[in-house]
SEDOSE-917518 format. One record per residue (C-alpha): residue in three letters; chain; z, x, y. Coordinates in nm, 2 decimals, m for minus. Example, Ala and Ser with C-alpha at 12.3 -4.5 7.8 and 13.67 -1.06 7.14 Angstrom:
BEGIN
+------+-------+--------+--------+--------+
! milo ! gumar !     zz !     xx !     yy !
+------+-------+--------+--------+--------+
!  ALA !     A !   0.78 !   1.23 !  m0.45 !
!  SER !     A !   0.71 !   1.37 !  m0.11 !
+------+-------+--------+--------+--------+
***
This chain:
BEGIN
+------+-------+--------+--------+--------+
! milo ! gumar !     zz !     xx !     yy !
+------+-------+--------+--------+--------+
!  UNK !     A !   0.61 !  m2.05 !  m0.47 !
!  UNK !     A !   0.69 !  m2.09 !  m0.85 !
!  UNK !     A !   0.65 !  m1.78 !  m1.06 !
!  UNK !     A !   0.67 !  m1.84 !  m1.45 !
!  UNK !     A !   0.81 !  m1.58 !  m1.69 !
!  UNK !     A !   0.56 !  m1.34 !  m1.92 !
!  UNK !     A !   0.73 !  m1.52 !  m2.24 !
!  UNK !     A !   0.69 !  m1.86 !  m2.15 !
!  UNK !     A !   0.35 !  m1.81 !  m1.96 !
!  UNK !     A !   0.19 !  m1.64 !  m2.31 !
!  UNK !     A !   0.36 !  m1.94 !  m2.49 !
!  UNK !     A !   0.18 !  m2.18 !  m2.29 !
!  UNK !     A !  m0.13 !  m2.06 !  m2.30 !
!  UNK !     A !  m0.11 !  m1.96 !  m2.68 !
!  UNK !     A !  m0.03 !  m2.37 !  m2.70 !
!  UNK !     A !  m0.35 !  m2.43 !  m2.46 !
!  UNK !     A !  m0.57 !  m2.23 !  m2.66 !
!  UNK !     A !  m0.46 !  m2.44 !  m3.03 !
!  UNK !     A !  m0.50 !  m2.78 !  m2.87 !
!  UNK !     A !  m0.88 !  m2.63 !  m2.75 !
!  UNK !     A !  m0.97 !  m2.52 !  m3.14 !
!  UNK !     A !  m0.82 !  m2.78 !  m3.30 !
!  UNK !     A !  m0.99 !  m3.06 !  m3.05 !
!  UNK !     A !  m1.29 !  m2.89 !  m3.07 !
!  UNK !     A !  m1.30 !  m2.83 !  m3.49 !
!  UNK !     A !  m1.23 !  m3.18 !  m3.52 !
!  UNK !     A !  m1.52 !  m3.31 !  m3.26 !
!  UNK !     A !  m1.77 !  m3.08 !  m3.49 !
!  UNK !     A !  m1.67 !  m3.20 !  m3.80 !
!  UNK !     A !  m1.68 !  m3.51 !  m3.70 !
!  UNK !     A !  m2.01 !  m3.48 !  m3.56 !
!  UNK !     A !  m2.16 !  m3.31 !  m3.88 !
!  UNK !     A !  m2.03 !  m3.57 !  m4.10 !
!  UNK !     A !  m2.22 !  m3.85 !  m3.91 !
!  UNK !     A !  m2.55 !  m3.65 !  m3.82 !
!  UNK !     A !  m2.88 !  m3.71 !  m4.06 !
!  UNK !     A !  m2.96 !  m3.44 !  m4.32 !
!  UNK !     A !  m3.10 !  m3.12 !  m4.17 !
!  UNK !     A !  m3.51 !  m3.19 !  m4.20 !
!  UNK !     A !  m3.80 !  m2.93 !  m4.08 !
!  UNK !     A !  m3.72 !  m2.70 !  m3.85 !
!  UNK !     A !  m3.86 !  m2.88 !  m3.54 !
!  UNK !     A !  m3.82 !  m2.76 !  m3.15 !
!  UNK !     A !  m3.57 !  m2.96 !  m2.98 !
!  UNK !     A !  m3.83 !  m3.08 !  m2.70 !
!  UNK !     A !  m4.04 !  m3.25 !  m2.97 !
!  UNK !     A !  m3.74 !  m3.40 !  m3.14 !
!  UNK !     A !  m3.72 !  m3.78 !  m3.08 !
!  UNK !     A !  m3.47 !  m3.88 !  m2.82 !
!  UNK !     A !  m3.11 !  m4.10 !  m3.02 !
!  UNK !     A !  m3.15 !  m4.37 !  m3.09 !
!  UNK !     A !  m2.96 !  m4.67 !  m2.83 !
!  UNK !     A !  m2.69 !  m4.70 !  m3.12 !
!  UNK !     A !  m2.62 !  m4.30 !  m3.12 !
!  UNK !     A !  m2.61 !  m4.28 !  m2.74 !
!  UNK !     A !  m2.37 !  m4.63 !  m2.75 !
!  UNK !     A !  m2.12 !  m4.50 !  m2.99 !
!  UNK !     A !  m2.13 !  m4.16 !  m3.14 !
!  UNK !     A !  m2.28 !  m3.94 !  m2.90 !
!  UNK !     A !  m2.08 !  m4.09 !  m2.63 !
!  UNK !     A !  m1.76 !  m4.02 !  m2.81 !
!  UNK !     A !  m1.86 !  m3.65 !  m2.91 !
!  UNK !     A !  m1.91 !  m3.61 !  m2.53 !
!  UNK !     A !  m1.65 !  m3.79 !  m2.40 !
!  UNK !     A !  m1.42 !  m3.59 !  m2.64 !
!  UNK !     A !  m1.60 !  m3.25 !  m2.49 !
!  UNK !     A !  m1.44 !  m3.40 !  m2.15 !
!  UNK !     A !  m1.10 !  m3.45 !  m2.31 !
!  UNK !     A !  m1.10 !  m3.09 !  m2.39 !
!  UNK !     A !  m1.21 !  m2.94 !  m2.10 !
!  UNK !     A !  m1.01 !  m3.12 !  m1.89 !
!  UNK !     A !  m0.73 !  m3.04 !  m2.11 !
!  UNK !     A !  m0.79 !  m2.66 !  m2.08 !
!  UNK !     A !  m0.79 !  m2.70 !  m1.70 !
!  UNK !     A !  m0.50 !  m2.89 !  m1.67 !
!  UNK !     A !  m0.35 !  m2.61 !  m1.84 !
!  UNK !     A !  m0.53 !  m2.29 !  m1.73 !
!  UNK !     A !  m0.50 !  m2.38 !  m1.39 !
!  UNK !     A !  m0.09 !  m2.43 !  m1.33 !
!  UNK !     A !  m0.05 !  m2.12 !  m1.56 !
!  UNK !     A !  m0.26 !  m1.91 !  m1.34 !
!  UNK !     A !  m0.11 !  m2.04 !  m1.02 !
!  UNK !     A !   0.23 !  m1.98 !  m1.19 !
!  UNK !     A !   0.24 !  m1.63 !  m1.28 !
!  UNK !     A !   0.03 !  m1.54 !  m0.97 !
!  UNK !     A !   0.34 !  m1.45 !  m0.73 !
!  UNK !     A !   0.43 !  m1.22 !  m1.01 !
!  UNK !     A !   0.08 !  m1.05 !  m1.05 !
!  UNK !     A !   0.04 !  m1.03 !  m0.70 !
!  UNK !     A !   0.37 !  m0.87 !  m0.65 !
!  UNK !     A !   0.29 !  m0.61 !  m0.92 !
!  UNK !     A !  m0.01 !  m0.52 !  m0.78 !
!  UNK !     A !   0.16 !  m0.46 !  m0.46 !
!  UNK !     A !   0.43 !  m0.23 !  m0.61 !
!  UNK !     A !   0.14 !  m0.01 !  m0.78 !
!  UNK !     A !  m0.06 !   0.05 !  m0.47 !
!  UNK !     A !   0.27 !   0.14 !  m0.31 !
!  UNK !     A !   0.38 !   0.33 !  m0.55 !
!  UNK !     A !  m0.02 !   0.56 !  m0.55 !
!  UNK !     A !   0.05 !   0.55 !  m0.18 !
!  UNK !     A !   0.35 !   0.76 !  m0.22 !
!  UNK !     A !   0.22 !   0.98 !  m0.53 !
!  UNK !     A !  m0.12 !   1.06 !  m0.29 !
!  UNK !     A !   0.11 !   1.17 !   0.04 !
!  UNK !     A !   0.38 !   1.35 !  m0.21 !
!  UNK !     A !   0.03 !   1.60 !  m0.31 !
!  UNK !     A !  m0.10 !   1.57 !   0.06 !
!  UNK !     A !   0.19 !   1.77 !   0.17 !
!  UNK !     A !   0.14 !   2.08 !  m0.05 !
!  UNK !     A !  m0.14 !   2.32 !  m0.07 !
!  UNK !     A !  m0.49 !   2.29 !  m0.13 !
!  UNK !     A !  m0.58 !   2.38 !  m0.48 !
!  UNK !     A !  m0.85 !   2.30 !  m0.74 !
!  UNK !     A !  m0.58 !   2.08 !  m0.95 !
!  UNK !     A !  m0.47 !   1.95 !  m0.61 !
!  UNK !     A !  m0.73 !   1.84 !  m0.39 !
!  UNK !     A !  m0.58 !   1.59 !  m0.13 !
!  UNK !     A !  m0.36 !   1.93 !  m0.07 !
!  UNK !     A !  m0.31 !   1.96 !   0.33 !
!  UNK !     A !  m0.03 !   2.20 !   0.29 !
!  UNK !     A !   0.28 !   2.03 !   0.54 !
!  UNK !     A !   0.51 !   2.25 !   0.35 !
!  UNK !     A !   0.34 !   2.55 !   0.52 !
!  UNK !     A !   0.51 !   2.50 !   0.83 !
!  UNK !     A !   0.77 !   2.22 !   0.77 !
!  UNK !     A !   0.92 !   2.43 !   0.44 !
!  UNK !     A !   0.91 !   2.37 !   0.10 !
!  UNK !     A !   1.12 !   2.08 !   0.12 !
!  UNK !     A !   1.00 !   1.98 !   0.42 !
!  UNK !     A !   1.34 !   2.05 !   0.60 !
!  UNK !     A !   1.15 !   2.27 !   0.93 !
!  UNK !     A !   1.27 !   2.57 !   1.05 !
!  UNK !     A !   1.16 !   2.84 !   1.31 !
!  UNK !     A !   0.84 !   3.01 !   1.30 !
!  UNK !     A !   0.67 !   3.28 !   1.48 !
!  UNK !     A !   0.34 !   3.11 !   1.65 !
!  UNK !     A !   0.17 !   3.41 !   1.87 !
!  UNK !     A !   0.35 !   3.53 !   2.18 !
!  UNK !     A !   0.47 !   3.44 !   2.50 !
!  UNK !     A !   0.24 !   3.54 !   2.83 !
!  UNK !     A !   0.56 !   3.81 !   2.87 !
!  UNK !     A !   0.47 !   3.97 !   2.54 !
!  UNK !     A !   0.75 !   3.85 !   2.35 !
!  UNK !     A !   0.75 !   3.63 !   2.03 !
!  UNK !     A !   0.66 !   3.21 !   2.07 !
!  UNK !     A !   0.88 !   3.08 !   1.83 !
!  UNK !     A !   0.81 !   2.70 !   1.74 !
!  UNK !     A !   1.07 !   2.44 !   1.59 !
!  UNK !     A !   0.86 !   2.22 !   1.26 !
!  UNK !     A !   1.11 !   1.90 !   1.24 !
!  UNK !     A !   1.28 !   1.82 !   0.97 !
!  UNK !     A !   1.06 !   1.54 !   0.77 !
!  UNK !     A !   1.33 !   1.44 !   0.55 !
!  UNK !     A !   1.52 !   1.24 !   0.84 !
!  UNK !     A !   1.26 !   1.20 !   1.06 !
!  UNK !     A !   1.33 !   0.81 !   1.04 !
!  UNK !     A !   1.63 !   0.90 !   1.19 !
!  UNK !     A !   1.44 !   0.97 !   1.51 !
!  UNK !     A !   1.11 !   0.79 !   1.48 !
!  UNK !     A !   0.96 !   0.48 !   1.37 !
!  UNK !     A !   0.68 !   0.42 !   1.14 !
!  UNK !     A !   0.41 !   0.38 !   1.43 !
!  UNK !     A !   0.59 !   0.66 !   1.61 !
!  UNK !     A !   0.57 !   0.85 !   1.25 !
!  UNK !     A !   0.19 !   0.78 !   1.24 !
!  UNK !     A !   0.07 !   0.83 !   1.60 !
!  UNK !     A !   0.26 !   1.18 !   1.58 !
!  UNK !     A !   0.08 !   1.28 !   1.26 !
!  UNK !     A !  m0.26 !   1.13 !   1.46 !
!  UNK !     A !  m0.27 !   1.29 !   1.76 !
!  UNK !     A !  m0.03 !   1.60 !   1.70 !
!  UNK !     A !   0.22 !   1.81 !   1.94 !
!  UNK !     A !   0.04 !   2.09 !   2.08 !
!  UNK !     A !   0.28 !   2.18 !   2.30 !
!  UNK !     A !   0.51 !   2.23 !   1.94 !
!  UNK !     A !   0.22 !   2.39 !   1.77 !
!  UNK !     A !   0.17 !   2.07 !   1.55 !
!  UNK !     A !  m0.23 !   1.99 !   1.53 !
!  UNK !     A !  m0.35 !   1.64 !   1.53 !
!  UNK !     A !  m0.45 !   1.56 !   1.19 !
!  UNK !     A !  m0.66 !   1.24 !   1.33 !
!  UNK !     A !  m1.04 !   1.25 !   1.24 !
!  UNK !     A !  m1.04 !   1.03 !   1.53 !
!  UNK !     A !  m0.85 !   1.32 !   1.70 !
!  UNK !     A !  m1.13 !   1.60 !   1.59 !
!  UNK !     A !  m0.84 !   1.59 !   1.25 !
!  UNK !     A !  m0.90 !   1.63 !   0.94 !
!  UNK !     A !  m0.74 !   1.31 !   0.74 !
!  UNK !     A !  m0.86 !   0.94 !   0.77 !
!  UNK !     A !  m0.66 !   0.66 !   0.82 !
!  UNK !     A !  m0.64 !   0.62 !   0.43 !
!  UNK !     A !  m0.49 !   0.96 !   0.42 !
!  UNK !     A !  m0.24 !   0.92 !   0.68 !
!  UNK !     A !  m0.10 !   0.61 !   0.59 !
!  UNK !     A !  m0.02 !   0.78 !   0.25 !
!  UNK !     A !   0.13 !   1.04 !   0.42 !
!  UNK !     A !   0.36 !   0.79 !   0.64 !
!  UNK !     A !   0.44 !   0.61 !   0.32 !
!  UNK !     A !   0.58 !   0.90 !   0.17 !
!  UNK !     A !   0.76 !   1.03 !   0.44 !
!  UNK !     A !   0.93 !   0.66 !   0.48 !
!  UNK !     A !   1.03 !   0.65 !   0.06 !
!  UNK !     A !   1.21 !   0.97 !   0.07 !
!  UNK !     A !   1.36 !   0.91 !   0.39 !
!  UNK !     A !   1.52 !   0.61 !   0.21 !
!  UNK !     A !   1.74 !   0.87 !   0.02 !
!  UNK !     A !   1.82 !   1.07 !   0.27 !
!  UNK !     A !   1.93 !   0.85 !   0.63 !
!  UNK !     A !   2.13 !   0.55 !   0.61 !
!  UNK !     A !   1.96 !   0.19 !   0.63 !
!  UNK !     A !   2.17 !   0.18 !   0.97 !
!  UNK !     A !   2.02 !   0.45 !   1.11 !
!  UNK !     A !   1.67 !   0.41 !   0.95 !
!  UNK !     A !   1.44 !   0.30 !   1.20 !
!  UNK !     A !   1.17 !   0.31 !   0.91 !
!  UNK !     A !   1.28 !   0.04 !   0.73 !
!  UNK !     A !   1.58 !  m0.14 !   0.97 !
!  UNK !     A !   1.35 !  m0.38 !   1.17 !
!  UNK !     A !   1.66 !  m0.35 !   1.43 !
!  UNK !     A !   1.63 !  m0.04 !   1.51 !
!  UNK !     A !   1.24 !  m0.06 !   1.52 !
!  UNK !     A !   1.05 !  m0.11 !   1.87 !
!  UNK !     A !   0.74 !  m0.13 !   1.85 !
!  UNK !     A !   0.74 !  m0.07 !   2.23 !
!  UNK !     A !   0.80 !   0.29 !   2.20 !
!  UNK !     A !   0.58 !   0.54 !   2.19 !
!  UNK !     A !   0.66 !   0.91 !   2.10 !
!  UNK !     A !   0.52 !   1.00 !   2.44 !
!  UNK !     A !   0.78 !   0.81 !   2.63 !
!  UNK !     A !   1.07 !   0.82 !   2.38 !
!  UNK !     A !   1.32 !   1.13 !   2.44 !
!  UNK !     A !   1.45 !   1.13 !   2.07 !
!  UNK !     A !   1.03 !   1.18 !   1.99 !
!  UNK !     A !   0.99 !   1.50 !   2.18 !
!  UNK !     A !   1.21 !   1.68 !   1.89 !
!  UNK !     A !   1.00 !   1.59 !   1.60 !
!  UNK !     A !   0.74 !   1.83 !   1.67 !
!  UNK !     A !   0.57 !   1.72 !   1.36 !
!  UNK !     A !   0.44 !   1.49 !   1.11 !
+------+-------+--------+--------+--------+
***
């Protein structure tokens, strides 16, 4: 599809707008020049009807100009707005994106009255959401139950998108990671989660090569998989 520059598109429309005044200034003077002198004040349903010579000649061409004009606006509103809709569209989609990200980035710290989509990933995963090793109760021997948070900044390295998702859904118990799911007795809708995943993919960009990044290589992608039955999954251990 066609996509017209901003200059050109205000250019063209700035010329579609003149043509209309001009057009239109010229069909009412015209039609004041030829009208009869303004008499009492009468109410236009008890106003005679033109006469056969108006509706013949001068009212026919005041109208028929009207449908010069419009069509004229058309013919140029209408390609403008189909031209510079690939780029509006396209902008759109780069701002929702772009929220997406900025809503997960302040999902994954604390909860706070300045921050309230705050779920607090950094608790366990770290501060920047490297992982680490922490202490989660103890073992039935009495001694400490360590637990392994993954590291979210290369989790594409090991997951896919839906793999990404479904861990952050329906959790890893068995790693001490919760399943975040409302459908899963979580706390987060779907609205929440995919904000989360789209963050998570974005800085993953930065930090695992496109030939390793099964976020965003569709090669390395299989949609197949499941974290479940995939052995690389099992280390993720989180979201």
């Amino acid at each position: 599809m066609l996509a017209v520059g901003t200059g050109v598109g205000v250019a063209l429309l700035l010329l579609g707008g003149i043509f209309v005044v001009v057009a239109g200034g010229t069909l009412l003077l015209r039609g004041r020049g030829r009208g009869p002198e303004r008499g009492p004040d009468i109410p236009r349903a008890m106003r005679p009807g033109p006469a056969d010579a108006a509706l013949e000649t001068p009212l026919l061409q005041k109208l028929q100009g009207w449908g010069v004009v419009l069509v004229a606006f058309m013919a140029i509103w209408i390609p403008f707005n189909w031209l510079r809709e690939p780029s509006v569209n396209l902008q759109q989609e780069r701002e929702q994106e772009q929220a997406k990200i900025e809503r997960g980035h302040e999902e994954i710290l604390y909860f706070s009255e300045e921050n309230q989509l705050g779920v607090g990933c950094i608790r366990c995963h770290g501060p920047e959401l490297r992982g680490g090793v922490l202490q989660l109760g103890a073992n039935p021997d009495g001694s400490p139950k360590y637990i392994h948070p993954a590291n979210l900044t290369t989790v594409c390295a090991r997951l896919t998108v839906d793999q990404i998702r479904s861990t952050i859904e329906q959790g890893r118990t068995t790693l001490g990671m919760p399943s975040w799911s409302i459908k899963y007795q979580g706390a987060l809708d779907d609205q929440q989660i995919d904000d989360l995943v789209q963050y998570l993919v974005f800085i993953n960009r930065d930090t695992v090569p496109f030939d390793q990044n099964k976020c965003i290589n569709p090669d390395l992608a299989n949609p197949s998989a499941s974290p479940s039955a995939s052995p690389s999954a099992s280390p993720s251990g989180g979201k």
